[in-house]
Backbone as numpy.savetxt, mean C-alpha at the origin, in Angstrom:
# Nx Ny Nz CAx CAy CAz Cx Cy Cz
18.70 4.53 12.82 17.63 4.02 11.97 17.69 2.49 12.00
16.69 1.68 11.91 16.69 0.35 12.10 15.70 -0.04 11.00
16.81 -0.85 10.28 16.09 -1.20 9.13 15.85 -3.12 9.22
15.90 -3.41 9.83 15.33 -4.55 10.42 13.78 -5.16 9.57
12.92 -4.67 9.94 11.95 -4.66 9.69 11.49 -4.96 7.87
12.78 -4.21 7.09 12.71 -4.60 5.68 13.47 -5.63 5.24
14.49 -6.06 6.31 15.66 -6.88 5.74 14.66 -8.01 6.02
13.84 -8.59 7.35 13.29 -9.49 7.34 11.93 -9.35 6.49
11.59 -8.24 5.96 10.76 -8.53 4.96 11.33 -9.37 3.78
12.87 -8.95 3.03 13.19 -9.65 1.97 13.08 -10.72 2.15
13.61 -11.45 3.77 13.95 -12.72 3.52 12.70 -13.48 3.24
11.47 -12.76 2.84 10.40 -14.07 2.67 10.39 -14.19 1.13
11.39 -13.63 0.35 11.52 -13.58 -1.12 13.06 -14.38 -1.20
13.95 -13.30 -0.97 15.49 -13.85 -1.73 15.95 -13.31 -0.31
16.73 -13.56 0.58 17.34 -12.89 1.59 18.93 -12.26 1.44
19.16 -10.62 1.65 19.76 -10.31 1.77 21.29 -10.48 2.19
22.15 -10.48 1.32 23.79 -10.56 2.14 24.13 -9.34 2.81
25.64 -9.56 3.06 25.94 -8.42 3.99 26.19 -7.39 3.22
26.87 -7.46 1.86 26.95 -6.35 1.36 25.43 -5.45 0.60
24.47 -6.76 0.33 23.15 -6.12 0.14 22.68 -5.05 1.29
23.18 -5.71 2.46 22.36 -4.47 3.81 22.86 -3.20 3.79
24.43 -3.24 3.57 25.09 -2.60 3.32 24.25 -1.50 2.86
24.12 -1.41 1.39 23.96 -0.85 0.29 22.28 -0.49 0.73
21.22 -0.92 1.06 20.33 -0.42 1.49 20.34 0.46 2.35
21.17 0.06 3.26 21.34 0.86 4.78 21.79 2.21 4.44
22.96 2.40 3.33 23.06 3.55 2.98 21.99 4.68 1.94
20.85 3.75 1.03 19.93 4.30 0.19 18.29 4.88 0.52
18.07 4.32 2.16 16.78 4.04 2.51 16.81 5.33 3.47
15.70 5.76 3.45 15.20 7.18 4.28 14.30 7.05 5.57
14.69 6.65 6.49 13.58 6.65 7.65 12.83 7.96 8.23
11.57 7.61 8.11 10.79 8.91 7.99 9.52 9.13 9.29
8.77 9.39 9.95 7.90 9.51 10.95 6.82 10.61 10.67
5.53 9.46 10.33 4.22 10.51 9.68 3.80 10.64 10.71
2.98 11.56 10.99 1.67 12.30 11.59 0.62 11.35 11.00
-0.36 11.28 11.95 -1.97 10.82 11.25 -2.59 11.78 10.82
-2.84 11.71 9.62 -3.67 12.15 8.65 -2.40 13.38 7.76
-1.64 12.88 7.53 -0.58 13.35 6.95 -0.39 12.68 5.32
0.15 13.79 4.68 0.63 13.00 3.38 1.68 13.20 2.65
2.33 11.68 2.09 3.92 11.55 1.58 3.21 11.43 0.08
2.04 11.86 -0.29 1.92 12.28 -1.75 0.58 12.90 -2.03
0.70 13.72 -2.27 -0.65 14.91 -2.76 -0.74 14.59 -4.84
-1.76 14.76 -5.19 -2.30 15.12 -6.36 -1.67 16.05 -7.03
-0.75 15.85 -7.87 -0.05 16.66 -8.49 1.40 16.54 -8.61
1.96 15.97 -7.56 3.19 15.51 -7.05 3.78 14.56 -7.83
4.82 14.41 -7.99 5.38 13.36 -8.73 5.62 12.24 -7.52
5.36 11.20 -7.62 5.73 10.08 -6.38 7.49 9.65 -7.12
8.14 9.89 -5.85 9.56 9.72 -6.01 10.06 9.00 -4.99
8.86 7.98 -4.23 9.46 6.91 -3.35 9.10 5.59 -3.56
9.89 4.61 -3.07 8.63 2.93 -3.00 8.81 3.47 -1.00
7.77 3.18 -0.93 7.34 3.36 0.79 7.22 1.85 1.24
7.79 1.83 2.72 7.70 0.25 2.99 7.13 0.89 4.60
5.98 0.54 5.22 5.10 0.57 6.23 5.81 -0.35 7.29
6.79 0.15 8.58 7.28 -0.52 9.52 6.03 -0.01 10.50
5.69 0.73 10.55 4.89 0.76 11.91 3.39 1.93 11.38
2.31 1.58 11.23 1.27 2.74 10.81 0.53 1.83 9.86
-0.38 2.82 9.42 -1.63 2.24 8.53 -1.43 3.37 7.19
-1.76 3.47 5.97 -1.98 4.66 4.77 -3.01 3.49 4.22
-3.45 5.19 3.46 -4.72 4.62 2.43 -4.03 5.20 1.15
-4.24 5.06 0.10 -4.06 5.50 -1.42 -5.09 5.83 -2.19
-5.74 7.01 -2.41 -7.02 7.03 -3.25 -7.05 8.03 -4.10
-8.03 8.27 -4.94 -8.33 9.30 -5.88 -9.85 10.33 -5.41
-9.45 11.52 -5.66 -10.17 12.09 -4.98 -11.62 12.71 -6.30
-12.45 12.54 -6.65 -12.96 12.74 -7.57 -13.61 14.34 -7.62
-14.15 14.43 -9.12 -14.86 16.04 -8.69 -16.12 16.47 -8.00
-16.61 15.59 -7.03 -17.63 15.89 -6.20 -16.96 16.03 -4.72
-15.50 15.69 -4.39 -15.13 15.74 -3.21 -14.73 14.23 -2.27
-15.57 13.49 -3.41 -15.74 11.96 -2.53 -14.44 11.23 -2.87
-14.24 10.35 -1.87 -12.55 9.83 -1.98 -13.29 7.87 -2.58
-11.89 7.48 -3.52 -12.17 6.31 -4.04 -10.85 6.07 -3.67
-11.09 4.65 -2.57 -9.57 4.35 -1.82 -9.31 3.01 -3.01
-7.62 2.82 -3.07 -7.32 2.07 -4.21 -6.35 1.04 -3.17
-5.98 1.29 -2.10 -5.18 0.48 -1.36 -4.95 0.94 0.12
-4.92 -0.06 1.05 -4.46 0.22 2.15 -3.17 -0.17 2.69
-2.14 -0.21 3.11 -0.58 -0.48 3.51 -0.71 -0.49 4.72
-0.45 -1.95 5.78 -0.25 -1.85 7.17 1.65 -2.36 7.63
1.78 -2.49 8.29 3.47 -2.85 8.93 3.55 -4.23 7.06
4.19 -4.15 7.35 5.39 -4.69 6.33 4.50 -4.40 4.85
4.14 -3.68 4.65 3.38 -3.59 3.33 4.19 -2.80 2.50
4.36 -2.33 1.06 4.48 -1.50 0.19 3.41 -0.52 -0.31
4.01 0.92 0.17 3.05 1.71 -1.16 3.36 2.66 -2.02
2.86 2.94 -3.09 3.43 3.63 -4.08 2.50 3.92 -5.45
2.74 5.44 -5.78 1.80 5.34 -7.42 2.97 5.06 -8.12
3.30 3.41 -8.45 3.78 3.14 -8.94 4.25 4.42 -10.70
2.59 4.32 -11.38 2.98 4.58 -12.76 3.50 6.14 -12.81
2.80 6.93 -11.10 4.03 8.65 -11.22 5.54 8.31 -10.83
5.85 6.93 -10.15 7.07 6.91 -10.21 7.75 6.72 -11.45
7.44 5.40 -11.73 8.33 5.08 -12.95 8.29 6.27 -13.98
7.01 6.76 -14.76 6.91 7.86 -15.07 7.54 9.17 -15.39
7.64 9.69 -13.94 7.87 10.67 -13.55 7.15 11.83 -13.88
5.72 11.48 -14.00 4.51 12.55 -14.36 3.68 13.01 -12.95
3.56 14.34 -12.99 2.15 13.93 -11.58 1.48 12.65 -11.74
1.40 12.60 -10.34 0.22 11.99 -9.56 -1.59 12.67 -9.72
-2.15 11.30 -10.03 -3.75 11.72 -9.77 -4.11 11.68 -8.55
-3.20 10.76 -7.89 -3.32 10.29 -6.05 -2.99 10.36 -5.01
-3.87 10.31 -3.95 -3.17 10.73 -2.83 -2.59 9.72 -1.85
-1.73 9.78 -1.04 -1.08 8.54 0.21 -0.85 9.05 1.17
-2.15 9.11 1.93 -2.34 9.44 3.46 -2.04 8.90 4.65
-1.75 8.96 5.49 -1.42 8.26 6.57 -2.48 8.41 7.84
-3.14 6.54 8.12 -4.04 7.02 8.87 -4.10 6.95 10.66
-2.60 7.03 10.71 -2.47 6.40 12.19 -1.39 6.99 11.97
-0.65 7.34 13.06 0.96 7.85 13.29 2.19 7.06 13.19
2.67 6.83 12.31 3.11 5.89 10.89 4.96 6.15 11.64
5.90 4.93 10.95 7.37 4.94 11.03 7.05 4.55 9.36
7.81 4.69 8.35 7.97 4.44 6.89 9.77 4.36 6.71
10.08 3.32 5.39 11.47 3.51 5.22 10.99 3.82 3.64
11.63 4.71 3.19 11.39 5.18 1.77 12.65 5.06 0.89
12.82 4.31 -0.45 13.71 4.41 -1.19 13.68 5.43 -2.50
14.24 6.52 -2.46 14.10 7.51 -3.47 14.38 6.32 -5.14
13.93 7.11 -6.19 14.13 6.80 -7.56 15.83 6.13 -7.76
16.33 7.40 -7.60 17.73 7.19 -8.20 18.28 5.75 -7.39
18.19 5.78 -5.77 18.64 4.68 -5.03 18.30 3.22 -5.74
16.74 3.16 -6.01 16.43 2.28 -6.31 16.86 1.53 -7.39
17.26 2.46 -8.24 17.79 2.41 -9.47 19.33 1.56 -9.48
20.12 2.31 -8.56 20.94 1.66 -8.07 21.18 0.52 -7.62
20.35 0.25 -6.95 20.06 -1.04 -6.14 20.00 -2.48 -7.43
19.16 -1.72 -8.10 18.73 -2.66 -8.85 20.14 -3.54 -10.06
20.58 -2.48 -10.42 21.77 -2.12 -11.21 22.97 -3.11 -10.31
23.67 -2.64 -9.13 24.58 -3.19 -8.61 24.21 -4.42 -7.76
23.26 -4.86 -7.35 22.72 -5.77 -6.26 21.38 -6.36 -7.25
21.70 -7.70 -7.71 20.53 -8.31 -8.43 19.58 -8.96 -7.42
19.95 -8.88 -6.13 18.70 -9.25 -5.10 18.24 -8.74 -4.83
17.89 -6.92 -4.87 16.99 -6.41 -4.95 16.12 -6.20 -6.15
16.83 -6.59 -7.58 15.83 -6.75 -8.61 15.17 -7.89 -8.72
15.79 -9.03 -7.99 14.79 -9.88 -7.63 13.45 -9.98 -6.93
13.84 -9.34 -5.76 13.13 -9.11 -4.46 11.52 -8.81 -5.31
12.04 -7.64 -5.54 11.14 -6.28 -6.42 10.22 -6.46 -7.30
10.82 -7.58 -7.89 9.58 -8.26 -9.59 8.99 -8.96 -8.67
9.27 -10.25 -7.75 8.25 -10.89 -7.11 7.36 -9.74 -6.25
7.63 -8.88 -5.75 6.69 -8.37 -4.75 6.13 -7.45 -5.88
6.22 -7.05 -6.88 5.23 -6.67 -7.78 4.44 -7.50 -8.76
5.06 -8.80 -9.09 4.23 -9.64 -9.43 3.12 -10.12 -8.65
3.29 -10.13 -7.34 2.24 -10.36 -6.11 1.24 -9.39 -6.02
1.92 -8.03 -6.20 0.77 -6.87 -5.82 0.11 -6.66 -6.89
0.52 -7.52 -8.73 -0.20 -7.32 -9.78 -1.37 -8.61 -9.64
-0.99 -9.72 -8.92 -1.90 -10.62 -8.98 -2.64 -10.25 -8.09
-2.70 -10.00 -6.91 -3.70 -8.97 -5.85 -4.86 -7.94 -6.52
-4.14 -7.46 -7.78 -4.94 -6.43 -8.21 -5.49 -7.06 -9.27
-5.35 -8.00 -9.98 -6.38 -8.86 -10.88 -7.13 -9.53 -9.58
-7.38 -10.12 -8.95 -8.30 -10.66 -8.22 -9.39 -9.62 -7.68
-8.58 -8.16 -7.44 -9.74 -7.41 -7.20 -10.69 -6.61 -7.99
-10.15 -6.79 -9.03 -10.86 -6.41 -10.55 -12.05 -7.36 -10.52
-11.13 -8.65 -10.66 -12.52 -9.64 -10.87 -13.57 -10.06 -9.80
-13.54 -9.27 -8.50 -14.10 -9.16 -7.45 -15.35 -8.35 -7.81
-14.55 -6.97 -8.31 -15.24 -5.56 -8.33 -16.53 -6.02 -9.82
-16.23 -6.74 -10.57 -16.92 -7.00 -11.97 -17.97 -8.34 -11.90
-17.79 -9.39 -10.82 -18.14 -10.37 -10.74 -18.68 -10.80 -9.41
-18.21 -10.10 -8.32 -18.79 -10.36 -7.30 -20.26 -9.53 -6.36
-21.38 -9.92 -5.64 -22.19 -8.81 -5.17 -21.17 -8.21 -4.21
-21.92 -7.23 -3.55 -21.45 -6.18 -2.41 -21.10 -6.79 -1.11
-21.93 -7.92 -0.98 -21.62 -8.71 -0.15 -20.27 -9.48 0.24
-20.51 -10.21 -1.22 -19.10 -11.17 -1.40 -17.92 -10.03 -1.11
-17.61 -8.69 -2.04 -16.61 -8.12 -1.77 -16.19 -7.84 -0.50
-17.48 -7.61 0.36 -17.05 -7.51 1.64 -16.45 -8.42 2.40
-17.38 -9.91 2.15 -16.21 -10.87 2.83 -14.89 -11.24 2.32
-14.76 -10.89 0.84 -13.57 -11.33 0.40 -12.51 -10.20 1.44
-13.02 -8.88 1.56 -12.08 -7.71 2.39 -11.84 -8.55 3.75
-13.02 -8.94 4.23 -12.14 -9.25 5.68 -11.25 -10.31 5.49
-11.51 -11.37 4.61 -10.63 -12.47 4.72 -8.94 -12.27 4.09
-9.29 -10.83 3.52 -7.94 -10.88 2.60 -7.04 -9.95 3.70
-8.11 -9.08 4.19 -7.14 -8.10 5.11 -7.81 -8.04 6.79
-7.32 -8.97 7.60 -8.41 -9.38 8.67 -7.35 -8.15 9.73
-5.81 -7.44 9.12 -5.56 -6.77 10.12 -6.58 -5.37 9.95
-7.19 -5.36 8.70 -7.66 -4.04 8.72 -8.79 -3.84 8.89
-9.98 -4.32 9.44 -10.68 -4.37 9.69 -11.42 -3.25 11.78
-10.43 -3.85 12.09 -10.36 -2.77 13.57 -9.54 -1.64 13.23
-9.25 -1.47 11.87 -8.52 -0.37 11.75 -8.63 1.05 11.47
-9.60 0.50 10.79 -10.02 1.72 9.63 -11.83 1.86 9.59
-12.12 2.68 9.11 -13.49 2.82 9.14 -14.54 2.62 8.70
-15.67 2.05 8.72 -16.47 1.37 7.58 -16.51 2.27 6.46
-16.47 4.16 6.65 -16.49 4.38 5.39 -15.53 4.08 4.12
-14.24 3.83 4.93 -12.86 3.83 4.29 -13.49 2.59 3.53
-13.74 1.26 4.79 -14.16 -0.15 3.47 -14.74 0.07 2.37
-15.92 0.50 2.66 -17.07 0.79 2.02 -16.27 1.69 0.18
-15.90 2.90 0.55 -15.10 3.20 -0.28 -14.08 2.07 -1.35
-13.14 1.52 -0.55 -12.96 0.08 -0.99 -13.55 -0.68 -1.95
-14.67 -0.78 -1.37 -15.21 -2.29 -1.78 -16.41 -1.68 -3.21
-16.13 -0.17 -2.90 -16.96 0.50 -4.22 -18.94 0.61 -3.90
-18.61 0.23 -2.44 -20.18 0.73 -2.33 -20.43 1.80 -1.21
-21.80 2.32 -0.87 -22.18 3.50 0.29 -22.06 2.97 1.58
-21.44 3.86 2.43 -21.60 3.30 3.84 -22.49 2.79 4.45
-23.46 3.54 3.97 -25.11 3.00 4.39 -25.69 1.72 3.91
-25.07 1.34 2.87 -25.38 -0.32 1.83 -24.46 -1.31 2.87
-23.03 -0.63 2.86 -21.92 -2.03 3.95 -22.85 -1.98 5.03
-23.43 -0.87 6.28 -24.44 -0.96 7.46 -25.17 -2.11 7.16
-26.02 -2.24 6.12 -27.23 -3.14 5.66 -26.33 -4.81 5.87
-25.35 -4.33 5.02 -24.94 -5.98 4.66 -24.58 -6.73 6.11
-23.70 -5.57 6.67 -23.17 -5.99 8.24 -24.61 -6.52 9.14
-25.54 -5.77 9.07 -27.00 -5.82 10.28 -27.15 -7.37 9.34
-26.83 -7.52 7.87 -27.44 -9.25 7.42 -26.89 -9.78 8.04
-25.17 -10.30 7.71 -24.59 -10.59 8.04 -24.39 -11.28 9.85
-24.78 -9.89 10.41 -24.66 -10.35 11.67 -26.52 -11.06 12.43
-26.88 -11.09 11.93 -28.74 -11.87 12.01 -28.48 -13.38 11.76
-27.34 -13.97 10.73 -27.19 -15.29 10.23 -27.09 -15.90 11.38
């Protein structure tokens, strides 16, 4: 297993010692999705933080007409997780699909727990990269409340320019909270300028 890929993720926060690798190396689960596979179904309790070394996932809620409302996408060094079924420990409303044939390193509950407890550089690590993914998610609030259909769209490519060849206009579209057929319109504007 080569956990590489997360250790140089920390170092863009607090960087890891030897006995920190240590102690990861023994807590972390290397795992290999299928596309269109899922490390959490609706109902499930989420009992990992997922860290994206190689693949794409979406995170969404599936509503009662069938239609999917995506809440996040995770590419190579990203985090994903229903955070509030982890901490929790209640089902999940959500699902975390995988949309490409994915490598993931997953830290179960208890590990993490650990981690946090004996190694204060991973409770470091951890508040900044959730303080980041909480300020990410106020900006897209005030996107979703304040911005047209338009703007959200350019704010998507500029915020996530790997995901764009990635995924599918319906997936954006979903995203950005409007119909595939409305993003078509904006794109045919867009591209006339």
């Amino acid at each position: 297993m080569n956990i590489q890929p997360i250790i140089t993720h920390f170092a863009n926060y607090l960087p890891l010692d030897l006995k920190d690798r240590e102690a990861l190396e023994s807590r972390v689960h290397e795992r290999k999705v299928k596309r269109r596979q899922f490390i959490l179904q609706e109902g499930d309790v989420c009992r990992h933080y997922t860290f994206v070394v190689h693949g794409c996932f979406k995170m969404f809620k599936m509503d009662e007409k069938g239609q999917e409302h995506n809440l996040q996408f995770a590419v190579e060094n990203d985090w994903i997780m229903d955070i509030g079924s982890f901490h929790s420990e209640k089902p999940s409303a959500l699902y975390i699909e995988a949309m490409e044939q994915s490598v993931i390193l997953q830290i179960a509950r208890p590990n993490l727990l650990f981690l946090y407890v004996n190694h204060a550089t991973f409770d470091r690590n951890f508040r900044v990269i959730m303080e980041n993914a909480f300020v990410d998610l106020q900006k897209r609030i005030l996107q979703n409340i304040s911005y047209t259909a338009e703007e959200r769209y350019l704010a998507f490519l500029e915020q996530h320019p790997e995901l764009h060849n990635r995924i599918s206009n319906v997936q954006i579209a979903s995203y950005i909270g409007i119909t595939p057929e409305f993003l078509s319109k904006i794109r045919k504007t867009l591209a006339s300028r």
